[in-house]
C-alpha positions as CSV (number, residue, x, y, z in Angstrom):
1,X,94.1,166.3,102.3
2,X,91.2,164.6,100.2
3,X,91.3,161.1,98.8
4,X,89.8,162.2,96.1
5,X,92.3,165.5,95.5
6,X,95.3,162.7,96.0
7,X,93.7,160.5,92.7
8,X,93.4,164.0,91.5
9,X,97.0,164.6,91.7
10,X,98.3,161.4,90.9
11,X,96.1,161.0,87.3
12,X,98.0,164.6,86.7
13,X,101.4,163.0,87.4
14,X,100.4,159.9,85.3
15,X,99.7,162.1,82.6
16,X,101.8,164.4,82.4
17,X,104.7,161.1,82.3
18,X,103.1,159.5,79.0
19,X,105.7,161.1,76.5
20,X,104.5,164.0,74.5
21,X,107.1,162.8,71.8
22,X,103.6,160.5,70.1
23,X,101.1,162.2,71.2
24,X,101.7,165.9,69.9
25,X,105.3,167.2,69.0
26,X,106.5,164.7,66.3
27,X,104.8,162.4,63.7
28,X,107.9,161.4,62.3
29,X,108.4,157.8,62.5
30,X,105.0,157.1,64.5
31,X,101.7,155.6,63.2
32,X,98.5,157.6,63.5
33,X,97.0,155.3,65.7
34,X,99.9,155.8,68.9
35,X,99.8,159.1,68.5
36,X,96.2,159.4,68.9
37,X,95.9,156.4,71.6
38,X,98.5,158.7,73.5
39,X,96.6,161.7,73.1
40,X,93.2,160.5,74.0
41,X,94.9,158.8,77.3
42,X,96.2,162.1,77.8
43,X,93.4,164.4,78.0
44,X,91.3,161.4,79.6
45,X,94.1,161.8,82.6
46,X,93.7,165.7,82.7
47,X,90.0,166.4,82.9
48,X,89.6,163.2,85.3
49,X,91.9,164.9,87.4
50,X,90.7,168.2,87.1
51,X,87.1,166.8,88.0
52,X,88.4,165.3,91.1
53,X,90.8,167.7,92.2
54,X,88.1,170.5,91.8
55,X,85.3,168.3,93.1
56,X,87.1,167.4,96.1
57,X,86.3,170.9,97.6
58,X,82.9,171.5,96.5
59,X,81.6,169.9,99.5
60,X,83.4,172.3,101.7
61,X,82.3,175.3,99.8
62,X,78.6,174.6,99.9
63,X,78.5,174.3,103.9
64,X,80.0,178.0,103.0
65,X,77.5,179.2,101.1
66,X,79.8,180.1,98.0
């Protein structure tokens, strides 16, 4: 496997351990700016690990051809 499919994977698990609770399901009790700080960390974490994750083959697919 890829090192950069491994970061990939772990900035998924990273994210997806940040609790929702702030970030989307419940304002109650939680200032605007955790919330947000939580949400922006969150999708920061997704797309960098999509990017590598789906990056990490692109080198294998154009020796391919595809």
């Amino acid at each position: 496997m890829n090192t950069r499919k491994i970061i990939g994977y772990v900035l998924w698990l990273l994210a997806f351990l940040i609790p929702f609770q702030p970030a989307i399901l419940s304002t109650d009790g939680i200032h605007n700016v955790t919330g947000l700080i939580s949400f922006i960390v969150l999708l920061v974490l997704l797309f960098t690990g999509y990017f590598l994750v789906d990056g990490a083959d692109s080198k294998t697919k154009a020796e391919h051809g595809h």
